[in-house]
C-alpha positions as CSV (number, residue, x, y, z in Angstrom):
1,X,9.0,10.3,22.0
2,X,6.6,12.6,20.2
3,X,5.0,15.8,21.4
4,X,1.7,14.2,22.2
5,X,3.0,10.9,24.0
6,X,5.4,13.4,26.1
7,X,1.7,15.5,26.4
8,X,0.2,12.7,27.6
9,X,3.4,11.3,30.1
10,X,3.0,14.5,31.7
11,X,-1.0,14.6,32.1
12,X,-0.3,11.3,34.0
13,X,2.0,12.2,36.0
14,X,0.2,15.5,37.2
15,X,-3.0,13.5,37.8
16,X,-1.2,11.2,40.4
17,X,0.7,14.0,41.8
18,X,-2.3,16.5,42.1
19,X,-5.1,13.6,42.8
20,X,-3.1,10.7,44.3
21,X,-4.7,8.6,41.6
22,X,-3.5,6.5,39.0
23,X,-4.8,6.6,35.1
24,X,-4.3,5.4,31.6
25,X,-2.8,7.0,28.2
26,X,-5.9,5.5,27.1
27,X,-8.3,6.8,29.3
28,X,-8.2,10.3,27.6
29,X,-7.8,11.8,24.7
30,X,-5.0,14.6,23.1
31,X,-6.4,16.0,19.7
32,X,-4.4,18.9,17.5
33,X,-6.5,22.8,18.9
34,X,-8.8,23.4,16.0
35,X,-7.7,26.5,14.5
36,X,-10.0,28.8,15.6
37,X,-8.7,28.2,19.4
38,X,-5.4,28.9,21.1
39,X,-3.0,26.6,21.6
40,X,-1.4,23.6,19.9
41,X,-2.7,20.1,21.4
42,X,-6.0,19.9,23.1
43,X,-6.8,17.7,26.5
44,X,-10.1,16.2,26.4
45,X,-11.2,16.5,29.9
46,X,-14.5,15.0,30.3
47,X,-13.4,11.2,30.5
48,X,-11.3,12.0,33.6
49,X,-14.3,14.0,35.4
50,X,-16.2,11.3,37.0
51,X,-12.8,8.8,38.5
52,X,-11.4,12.3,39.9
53,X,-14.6,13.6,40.8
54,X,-13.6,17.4,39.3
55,X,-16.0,19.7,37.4
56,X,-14.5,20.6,33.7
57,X,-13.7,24.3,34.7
58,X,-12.0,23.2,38.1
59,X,-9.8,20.3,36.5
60,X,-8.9,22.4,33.8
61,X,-7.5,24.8,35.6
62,X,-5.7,22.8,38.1
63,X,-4.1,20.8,35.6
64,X,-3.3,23.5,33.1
65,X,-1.8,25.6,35.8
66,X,0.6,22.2,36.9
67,X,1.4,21.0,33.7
68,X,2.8,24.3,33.1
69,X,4.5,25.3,35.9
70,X,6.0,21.4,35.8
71,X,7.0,21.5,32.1
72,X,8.0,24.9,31.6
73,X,10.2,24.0,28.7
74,X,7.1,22.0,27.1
75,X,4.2,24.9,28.3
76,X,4.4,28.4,27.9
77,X,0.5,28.5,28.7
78,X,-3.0,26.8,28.8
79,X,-6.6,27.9,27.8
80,X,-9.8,26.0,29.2
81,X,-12.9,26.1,26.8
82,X,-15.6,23.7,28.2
83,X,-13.5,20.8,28.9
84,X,-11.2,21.4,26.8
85,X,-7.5,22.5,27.8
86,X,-5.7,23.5,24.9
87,X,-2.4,23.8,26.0
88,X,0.9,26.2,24.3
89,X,3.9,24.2,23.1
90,X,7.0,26.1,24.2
91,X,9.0,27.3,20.9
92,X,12.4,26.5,22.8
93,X,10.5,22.6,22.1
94,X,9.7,23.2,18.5
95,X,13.5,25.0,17.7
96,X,14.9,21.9,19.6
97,X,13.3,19.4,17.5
98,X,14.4,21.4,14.7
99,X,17.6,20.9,15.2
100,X,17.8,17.3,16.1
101,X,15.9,16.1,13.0
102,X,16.5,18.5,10.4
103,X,19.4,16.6,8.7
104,X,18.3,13.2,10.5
105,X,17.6,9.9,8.2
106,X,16.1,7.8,11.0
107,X,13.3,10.3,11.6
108,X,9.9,8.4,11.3
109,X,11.3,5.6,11.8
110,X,10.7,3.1,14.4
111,X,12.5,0.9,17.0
112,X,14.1,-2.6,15.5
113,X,11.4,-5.1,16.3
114,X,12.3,-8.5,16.8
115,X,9.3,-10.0,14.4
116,X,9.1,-10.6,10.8
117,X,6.3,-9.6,9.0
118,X,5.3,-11.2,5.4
119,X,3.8,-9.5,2.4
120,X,2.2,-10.8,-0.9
121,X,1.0,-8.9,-3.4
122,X,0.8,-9.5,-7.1
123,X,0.0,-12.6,-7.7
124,X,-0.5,-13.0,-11.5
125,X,-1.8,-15.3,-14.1
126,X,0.2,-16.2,-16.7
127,X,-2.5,-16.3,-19.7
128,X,-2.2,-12.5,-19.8
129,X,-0.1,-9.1,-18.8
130,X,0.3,-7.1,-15.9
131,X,-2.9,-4.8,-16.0
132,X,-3.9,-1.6,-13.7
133,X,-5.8,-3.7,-11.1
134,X,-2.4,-5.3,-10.9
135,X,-1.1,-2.1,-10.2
136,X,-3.0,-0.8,-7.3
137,X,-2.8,-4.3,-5.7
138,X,1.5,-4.5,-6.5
139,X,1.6,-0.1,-5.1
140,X,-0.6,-1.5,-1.8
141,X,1.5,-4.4,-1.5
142,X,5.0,-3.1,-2.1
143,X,4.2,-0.1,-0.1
144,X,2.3,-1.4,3.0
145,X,6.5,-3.8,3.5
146,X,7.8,-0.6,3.1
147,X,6.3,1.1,5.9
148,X,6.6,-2.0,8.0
149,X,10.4,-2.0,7.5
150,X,9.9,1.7,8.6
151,X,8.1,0.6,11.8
152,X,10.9,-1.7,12.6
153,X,9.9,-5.1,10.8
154,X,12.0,-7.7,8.8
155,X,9.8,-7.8,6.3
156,X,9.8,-10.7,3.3
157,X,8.2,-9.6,0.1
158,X,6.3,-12.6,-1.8
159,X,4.6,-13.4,-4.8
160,X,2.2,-16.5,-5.5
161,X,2.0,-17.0,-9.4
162,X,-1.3,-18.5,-10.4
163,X,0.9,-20.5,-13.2
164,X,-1.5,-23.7,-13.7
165,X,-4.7,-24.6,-14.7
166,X,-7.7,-23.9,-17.9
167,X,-7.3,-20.6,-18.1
168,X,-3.3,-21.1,-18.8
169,X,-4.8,-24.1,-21.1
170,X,-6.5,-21.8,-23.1
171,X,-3.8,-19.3,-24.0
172,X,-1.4,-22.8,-24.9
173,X,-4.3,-24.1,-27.6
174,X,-5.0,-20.7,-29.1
175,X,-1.3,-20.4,-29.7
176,X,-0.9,-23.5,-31.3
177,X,-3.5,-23.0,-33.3
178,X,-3.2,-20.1,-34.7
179,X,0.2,-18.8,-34.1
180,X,2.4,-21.0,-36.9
181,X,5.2,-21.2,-34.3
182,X,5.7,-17.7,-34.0
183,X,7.6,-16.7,-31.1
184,X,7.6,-13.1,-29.2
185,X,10.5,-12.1,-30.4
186,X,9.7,-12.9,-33.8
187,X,6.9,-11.0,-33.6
188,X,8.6,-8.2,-31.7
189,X,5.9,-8.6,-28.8
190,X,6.6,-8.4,-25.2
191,X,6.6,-11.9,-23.7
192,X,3.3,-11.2,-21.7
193,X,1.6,-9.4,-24.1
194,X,2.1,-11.8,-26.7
195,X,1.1,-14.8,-24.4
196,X,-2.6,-12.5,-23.8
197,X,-3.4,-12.0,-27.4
198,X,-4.0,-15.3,-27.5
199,X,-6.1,-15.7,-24.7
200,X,-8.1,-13.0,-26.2
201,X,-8.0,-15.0,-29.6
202,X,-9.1,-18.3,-27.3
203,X,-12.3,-16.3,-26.4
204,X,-13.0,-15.0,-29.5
205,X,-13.2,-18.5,-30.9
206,X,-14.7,-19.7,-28.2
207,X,-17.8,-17.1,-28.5
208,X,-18.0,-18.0,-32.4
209,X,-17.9,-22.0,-32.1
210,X,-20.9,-21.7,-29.1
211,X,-22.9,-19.6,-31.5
212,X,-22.4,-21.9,-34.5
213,X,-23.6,-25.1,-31.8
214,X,-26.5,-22.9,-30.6
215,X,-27.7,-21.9,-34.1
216,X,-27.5,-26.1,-34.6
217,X,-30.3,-26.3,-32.3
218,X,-27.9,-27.2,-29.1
219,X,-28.9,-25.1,-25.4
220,X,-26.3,-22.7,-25.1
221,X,-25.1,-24.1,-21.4
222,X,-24.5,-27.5,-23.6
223,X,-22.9,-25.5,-26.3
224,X,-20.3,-23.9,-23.6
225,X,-19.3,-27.2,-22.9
226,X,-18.7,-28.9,-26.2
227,X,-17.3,-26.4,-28.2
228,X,-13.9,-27.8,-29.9
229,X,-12.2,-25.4,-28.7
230,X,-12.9,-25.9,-25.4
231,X,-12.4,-29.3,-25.3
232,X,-9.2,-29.0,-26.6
233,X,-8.4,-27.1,-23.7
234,X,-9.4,-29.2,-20.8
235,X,-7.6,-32.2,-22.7
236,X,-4.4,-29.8,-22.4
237,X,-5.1,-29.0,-18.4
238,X,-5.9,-33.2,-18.0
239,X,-2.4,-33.9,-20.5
240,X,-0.9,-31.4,-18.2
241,X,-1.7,-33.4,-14.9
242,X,-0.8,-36.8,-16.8
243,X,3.0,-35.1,-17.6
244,X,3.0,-35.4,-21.2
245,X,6.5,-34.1,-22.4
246,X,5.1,-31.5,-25.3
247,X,2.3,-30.3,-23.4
248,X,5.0,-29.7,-20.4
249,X,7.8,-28.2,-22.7
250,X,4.9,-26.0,-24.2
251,X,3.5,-25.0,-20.8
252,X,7.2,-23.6,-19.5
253,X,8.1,-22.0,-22.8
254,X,5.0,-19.7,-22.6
255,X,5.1,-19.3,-19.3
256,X,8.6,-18.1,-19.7
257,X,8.1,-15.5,-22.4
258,X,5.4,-14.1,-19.3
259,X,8.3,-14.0,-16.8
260,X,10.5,-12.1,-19.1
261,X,7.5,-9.6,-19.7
262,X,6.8,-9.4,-16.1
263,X,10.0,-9.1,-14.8
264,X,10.3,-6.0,-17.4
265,X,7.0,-4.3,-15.9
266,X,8.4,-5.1,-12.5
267,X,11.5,-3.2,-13.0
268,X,10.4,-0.3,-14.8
269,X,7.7,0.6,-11.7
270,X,10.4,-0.4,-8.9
271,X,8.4,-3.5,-7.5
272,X,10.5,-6.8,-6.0
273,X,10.2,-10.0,-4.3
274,X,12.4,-12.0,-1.9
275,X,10.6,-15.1,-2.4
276,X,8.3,-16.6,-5.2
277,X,6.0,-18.9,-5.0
278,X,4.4,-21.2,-7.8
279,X,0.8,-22.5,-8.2
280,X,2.5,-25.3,-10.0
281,X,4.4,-26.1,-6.9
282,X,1.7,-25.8,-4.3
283,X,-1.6,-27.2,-5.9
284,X,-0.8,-30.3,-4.3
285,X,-0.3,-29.0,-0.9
286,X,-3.0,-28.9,1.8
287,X,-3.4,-33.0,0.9
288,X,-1.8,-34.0,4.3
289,X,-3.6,-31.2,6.2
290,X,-6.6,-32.4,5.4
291,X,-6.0,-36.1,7.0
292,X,-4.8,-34.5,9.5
293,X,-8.2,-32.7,10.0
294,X,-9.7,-35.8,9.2
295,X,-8.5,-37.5,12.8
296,X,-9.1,-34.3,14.5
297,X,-12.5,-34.1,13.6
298,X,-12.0,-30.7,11.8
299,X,-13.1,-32.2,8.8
300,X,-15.7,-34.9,7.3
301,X,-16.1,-37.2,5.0
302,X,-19.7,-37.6,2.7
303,X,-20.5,-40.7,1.4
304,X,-19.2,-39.6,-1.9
305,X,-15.9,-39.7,-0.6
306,X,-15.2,-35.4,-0.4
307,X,-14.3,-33.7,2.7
308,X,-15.9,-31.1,3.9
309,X,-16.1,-28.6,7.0
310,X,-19.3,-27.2,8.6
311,X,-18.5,-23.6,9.6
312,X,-22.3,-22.6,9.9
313,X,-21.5,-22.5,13.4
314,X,-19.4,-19.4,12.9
315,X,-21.7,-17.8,10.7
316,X,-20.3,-18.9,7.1
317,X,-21.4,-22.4,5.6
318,X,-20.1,-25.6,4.4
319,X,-16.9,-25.4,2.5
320,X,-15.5,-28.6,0.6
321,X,-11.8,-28.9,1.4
322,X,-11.0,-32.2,-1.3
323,X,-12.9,-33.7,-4.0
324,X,-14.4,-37.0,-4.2
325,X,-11.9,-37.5,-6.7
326,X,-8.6,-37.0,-3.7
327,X,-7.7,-33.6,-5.5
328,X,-7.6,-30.4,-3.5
329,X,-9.6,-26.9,-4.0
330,X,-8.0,-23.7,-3.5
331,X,-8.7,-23.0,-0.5
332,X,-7.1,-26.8,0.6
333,X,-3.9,-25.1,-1.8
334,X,-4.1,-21.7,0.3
335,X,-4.0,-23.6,4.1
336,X,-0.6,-26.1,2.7
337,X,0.8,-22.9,1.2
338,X,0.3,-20.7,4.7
339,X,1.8,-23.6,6.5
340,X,4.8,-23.7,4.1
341,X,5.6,-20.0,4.4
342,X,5.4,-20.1,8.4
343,X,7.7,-23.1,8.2
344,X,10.2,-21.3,6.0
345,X,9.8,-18.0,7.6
346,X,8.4,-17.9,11.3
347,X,6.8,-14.8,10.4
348,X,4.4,-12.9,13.1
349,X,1.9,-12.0,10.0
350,X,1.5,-13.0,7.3
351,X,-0.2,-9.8,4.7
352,X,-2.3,-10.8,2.1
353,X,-3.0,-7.9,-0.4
354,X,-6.1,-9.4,-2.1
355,X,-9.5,-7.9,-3.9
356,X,-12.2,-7.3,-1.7
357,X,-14.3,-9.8,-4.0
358,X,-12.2,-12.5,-1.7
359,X,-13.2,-11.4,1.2
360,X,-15.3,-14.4,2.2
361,X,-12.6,-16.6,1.0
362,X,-9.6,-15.3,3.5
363,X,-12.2,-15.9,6.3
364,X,-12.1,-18.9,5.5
365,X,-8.8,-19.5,5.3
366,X,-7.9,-18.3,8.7
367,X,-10.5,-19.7,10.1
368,X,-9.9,-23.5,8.9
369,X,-6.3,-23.0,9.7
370,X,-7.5,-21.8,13.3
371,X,-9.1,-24.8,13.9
372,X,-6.9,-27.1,12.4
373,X,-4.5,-25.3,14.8
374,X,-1.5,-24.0,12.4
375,X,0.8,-21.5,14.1
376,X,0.3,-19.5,10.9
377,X,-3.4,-18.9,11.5
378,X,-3.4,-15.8,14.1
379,X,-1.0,-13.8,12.0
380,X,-3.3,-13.7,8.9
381,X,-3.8,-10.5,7.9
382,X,-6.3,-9.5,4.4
383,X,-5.3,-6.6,3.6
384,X,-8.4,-6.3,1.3
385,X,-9.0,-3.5,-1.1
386,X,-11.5,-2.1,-3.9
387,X,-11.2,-2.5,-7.0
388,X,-9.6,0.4,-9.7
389,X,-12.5,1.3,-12.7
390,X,-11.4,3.8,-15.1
391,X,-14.3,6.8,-16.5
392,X,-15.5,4.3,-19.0
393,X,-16.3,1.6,-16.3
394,X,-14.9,-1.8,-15.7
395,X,-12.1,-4.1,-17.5
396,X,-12.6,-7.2,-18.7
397,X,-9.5,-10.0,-19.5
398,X,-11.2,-11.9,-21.8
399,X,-12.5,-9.7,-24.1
400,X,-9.1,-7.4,-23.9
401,X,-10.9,-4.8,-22.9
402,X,-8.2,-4.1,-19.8
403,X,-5.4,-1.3,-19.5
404,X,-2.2,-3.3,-20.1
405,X,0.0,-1.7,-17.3
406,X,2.7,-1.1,-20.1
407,X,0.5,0.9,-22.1
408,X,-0.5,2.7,-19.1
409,X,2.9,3.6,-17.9
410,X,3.6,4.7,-21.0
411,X,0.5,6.8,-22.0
412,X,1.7,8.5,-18.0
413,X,5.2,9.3,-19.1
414,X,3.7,10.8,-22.4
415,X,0.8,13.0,-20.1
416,X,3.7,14.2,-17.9
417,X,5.7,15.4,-21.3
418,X,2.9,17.3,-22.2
419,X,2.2,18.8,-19.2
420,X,5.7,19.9,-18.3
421,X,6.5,21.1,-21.9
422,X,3.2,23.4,-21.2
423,X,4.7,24.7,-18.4
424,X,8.0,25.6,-19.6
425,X,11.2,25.7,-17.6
426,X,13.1,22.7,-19.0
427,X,15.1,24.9,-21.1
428,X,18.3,24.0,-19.2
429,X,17.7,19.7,-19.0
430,X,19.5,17.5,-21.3
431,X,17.3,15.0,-23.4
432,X,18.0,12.1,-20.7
433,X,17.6,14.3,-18.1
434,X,14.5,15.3,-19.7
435,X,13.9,11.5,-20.1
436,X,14.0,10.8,-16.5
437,X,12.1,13.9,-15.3
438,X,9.3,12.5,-17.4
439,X,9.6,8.9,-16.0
440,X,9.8,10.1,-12.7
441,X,6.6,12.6,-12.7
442,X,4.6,9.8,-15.0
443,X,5.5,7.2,-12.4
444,X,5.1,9.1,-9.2
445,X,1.4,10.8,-10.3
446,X,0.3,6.8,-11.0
447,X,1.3,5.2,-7.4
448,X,0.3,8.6,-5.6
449,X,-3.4,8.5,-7.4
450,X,-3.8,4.6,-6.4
451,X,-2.2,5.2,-2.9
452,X,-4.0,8.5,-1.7
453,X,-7.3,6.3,-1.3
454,X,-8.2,4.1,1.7
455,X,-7.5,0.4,0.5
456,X,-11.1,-0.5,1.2
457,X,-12.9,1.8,-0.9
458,X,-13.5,1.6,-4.6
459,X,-11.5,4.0,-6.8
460,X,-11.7,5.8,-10.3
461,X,-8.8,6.3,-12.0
462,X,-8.2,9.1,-14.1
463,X,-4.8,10.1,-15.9
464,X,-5.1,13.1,-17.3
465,X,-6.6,14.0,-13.6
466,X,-3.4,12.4,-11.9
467,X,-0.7,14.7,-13.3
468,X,-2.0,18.3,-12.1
469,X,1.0,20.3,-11.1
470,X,-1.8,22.4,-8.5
471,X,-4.2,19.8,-7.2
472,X,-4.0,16.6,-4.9
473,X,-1.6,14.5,-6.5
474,X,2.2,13.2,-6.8
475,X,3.5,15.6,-9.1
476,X,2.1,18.6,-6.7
477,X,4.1,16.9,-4.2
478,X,7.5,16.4,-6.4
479,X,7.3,20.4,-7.4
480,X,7.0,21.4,-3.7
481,X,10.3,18.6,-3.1
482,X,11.9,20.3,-5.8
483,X,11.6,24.1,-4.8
484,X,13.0,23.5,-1.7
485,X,16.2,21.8,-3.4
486,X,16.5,24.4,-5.8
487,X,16.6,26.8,-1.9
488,X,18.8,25.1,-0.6
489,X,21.2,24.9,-3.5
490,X,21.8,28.4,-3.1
491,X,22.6,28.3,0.0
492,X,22.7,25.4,2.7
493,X,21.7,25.3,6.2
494,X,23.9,25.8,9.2
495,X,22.7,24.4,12.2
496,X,25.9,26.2,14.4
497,X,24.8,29.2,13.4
498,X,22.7,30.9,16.5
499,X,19.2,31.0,15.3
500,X,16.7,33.6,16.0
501,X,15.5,34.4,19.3
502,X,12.4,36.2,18.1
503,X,9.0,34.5,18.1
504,X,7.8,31.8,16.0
505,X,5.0,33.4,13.0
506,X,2.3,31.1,12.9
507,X,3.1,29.6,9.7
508,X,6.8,28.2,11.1
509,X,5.2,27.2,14.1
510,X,2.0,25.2,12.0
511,X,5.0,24.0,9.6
512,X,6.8,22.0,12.5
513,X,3.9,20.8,14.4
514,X,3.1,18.9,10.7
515,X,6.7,17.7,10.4
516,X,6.7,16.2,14.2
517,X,3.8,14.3,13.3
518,X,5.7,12.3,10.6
519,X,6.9,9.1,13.2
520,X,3.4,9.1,14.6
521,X,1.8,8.7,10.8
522,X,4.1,6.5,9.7
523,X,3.5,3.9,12.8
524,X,-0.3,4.3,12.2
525,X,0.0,3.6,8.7
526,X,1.5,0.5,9.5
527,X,-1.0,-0.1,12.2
528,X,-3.8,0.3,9.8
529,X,-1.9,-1.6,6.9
530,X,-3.2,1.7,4.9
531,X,-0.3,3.5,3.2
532,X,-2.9,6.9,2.2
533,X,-2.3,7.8,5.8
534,X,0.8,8.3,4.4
535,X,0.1,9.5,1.1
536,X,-2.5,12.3,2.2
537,X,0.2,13.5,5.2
538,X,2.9,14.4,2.7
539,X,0.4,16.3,0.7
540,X,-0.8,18.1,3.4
541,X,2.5,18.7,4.5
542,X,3.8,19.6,1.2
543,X,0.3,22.0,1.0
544,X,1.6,23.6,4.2
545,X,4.8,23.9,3.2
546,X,3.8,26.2,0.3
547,X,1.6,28.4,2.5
548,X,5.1,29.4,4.4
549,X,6.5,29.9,1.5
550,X,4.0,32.3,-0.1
551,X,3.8,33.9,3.0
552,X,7.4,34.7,4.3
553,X,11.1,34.8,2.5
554,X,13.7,32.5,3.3
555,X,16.4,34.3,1.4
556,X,15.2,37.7,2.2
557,X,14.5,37.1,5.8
558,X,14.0,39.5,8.4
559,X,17.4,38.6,9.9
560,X,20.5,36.2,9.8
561,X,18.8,33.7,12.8
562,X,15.7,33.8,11.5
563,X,17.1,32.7,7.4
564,X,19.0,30.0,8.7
565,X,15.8,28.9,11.0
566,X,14.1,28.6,7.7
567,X,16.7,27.3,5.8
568,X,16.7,24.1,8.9
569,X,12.8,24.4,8.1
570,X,13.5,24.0,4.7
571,X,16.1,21.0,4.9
572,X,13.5,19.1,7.0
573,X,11.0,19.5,5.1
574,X,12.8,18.4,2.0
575,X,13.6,15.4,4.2
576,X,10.8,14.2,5.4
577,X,8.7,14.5,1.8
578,X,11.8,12.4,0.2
579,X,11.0,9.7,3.1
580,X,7.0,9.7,2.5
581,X,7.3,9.5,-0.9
582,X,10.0,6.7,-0.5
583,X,7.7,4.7,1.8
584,X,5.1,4.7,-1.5
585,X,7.9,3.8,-4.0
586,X,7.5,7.3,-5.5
587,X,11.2,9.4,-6.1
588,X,11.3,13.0,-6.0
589,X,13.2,15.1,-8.3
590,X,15.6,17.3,-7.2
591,X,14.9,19.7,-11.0
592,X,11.6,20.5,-12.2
């Protein structure tokens, strides 16, 4: 139990004991003092006033003086400004914690819960690469199961590939038009890479065969729809549907030189699945749910012979469901795909890491499945977030105008070279070692620059920004990890050793209040489904951390107790950044 739920336990307990009455954790609040005030946690008095009929002053007092004389290995004291009682955490509490935790792996981590929780993030196209949208929605997603598993989850990691369809058409007839055969190995091309050229080259020919219709006197909105090209490509998508055996054997062959490319990109940033899903396998799905809607009055049927459902009623508007011509829409594909994964999985939620620009769409979803009454439908869960523009504005597939998340990892690992190199201090690495440092730092300033911001909220991303050894970013953090190590190399902590019995300085004490708060941050993250709680908590923590440190010696303390009390300090901390940074897929070197 953390400091402030004990804080709280206790305020509780006083209140009935003083007042005979009974109240709520949640019918007041504990807030850290601000650091202009005594104490350590702060009381907010003024909710309680009216149901114990007190005045601030007099409730403050009575209740400071209890809590303390009650809990005097908790309290060592109490100050009352205006309704607020900022009460004194014992440092026999914060020493005690410090010894429990200091070398403990579980710390932050929650109770086993018996629910499963399901993520999916990703979700791909096959016409092109991996690409730093992708990115922020893979960090979100792999990171958000992460800090369920924390919080006591089984969690099951998914994927939907969007593996079907034009847009997969168009990258198949660009490549047998203009590729002669050519294969990505032949052309010593990663797989997905190769596959998006193409559907670059598709638009490009595209573009030119419109303009030649237009300049023939046709409207350009007819020209768009009988260029060759194009045509071509819907023929593929209908030959597709029909089966035909070369357009089939054509379709998995391109789609498996993707895989291999993913599945390469995958690896090299740390990101998995337990389960994979196929757009291939599920377009059909939904086809039963809709009959089934059908004779529950859920859905209806226009003269036409489509289905629809009115949800103007809940403030939204007709959404069609199937075609006239029987065949589903994505949204029929979405509600047989969320009933499949509950039927595989049981899961209590189900996560969907999507752009914000669906946002209208997952209402949809859950709501539909609501009413249809699917035992998936509760658990729904959007985690929606903003989408990632770089300085020069926004990407664009078609026109291969986006950053290729290969090309991006690698310009991160060549940014972190240079930066270290200016730095000096490598003297003593071999060239793997040196290898791996880079990796490590290119990697970890990436996923800490796309995790730091809320989910919800737009985002720039800049590189050269992201890797700054002194400012609000991963690598910051993985220099702060690794002075610590290089501390404790020299000498490790011994917790049997009698620590100090002077007073703690105000920079141990600020040190362990941030560390305690770790379990509590970690369960709100998950909570919140928002891993920069996370994120901005271990900078903050490593930013404290380097306050100590500038301001007091650990090797040079002022005596025995009080070097191995910061040595223990030291070990936690170490601990608890390793575990942050773990819970965004980020490693921390033990060199710098």
């Amino acid at each position: 139990m953390g400091i402030q739920e004990q804080i709280r336990q206790a305020t509780i307990r006083s209140v009935e004991q003083l007042y005979g009455k009974t109240i709520s954790g949640s019918d007041f609040q504990i807030n850290r003092t601000k650091p202009e005030f005594e104490g350590d946690y702060t009381i907010v008095l003024f909710s309680l006033l009216k149901a114990l009929g007190k005045s601030p002053d007099a409730l403050g007092r009575e209740l400071g003086t209890h809590l303390t004389a009650s809990h005097p290995d908790l309290f060592t004291g109490y100050q009352l400004i205006k309704g607020f009682l900022n009460l004194t955490v014992s440092d026999r509490y914060w020493s005690s914690l410090l010894l429990r935790h200091y070398n403990d792996p579980c710390f932050g981590k929650g109770a086993l819960k018996n629910q499963r929780v399901m993520v999916e993030y990703a979700s791909p196209n096959t016409n092109k690469p991996l690409h730093l949208g992708h990115l922020r929605n893979i960090f979100l997603g792999w990171s958000i199961a992460e800090i369920c598993k924390a919080n006591g989850y089984d969690v099951v990691k998914t994927c939907i590939v969007n593996d079907r369809g034009i847009h997969i058409c168009k990258s198949m007839i660009a490549w047998q038009r203009y590729a002669n055969g050519t294969t990505p190995q032949q052309a010593g091309v990663k797989g997905d890479h190769f596959v998006g050229d193409y559907y670059v080259r598709y638009n490009e020919a595209f573009k030119q065969e419109v303009e030649e219709l237009v300049a023939q006197g046709l409207p350009r909105e007819t020209a768009e729809k009988e260029a060759p090209i194009f045509k071509a490509a819907r023929q593929m998508l209908l030959d597709w549907e029909a089966g035909k055996p070369e357009v089939l054997q054509l379709w998995r062959d391109m789609n498996g030189w993707v895989y291999e490319g993913f599945d390469a990109t995958y690896r090299r940033i740390g990101s998995d699945f337990e389960k994979i899903y196929y757009e291939s396998d599920t377009y059909l799905l939904g086809k039963k749910t809709v009959q089934e809607g059908l004779s529950k009055g859920v859905f209806v049927q226009k003269e036409d012979g489509s289905v629809w459902i009115d949800l103007t009623a809940d403030g939204l508007d007709e959404k069609i469901v199937q075609r006239k011509d029987g065949t589903s829409v994505y949204i029929t594909q979405d509600i047989g795909l969320a009933q499949q994964k509950y039927d595989e999985y049981r899961m209590s939620q189900s996560i969907y890491v999507i752009g914000d620009e669906q946002n209208y769409h997952m209402k949809v979803l859950q709501l539909i499945c609501q009413k249809l009454g699917l035992p998936s439908a509760d658990g729904i869960y959007h985690l929606s977030y903003g989408m990632v523009e770089l300085p020069t504005g926004k990407m664009k597939s078609r026109e291969g105008t986006v950053v290729d998340a290969d090309d991006l990892l690698n310009e991160m690992e060549s940014i972190a070279r240079q930066k270290t190199e200016e730095l000096g201090k490598v003297q003593d690495f071999t060239a793997d070692e040196l290898q791996t440092l880079y990796t490590t730092l290119g990697l970890g300033a990436l996923k800490y620059y796309l995790l730091r911001v809320d989910p919800r909220k737009k985002m720039i991303f800049n590189p050269q920004e992201s890797i700054d050894f002194h400012g609000h970013t991963g690598p910051f953090i993985q220099y702060t990890h690794a002075r610590i190590r290089s501390i404790l190399r020299k000498q490790a902590p011994d917790a049997t050793t009698a620590l100090t019995a002077e007073a703690l300085l105000p920079l141990e004490k600020e040190l362990l209040l941030t560390l305690e708060q770790y379990p509590t941050v970690v369960e709100e993250a998950g909570t919140q489904h928002d891993p920069s709680q996370v994120a901005n908590y271990v900078y903050h923590l490593a930013k404290t951390y380097n306050s100590f440190y500038t301001e007091h010696s650990v090797m040079q303390a002022e005596s025995p107790g009080k070097k191995q009390f910061r040595l223990l300090l030291c070990a936690f901390t170490t601990q608890v950044i390793a575990s942050g940074m773990q819970l965004l897929g980020i490693r921390v070197p033990d060199r710098m």
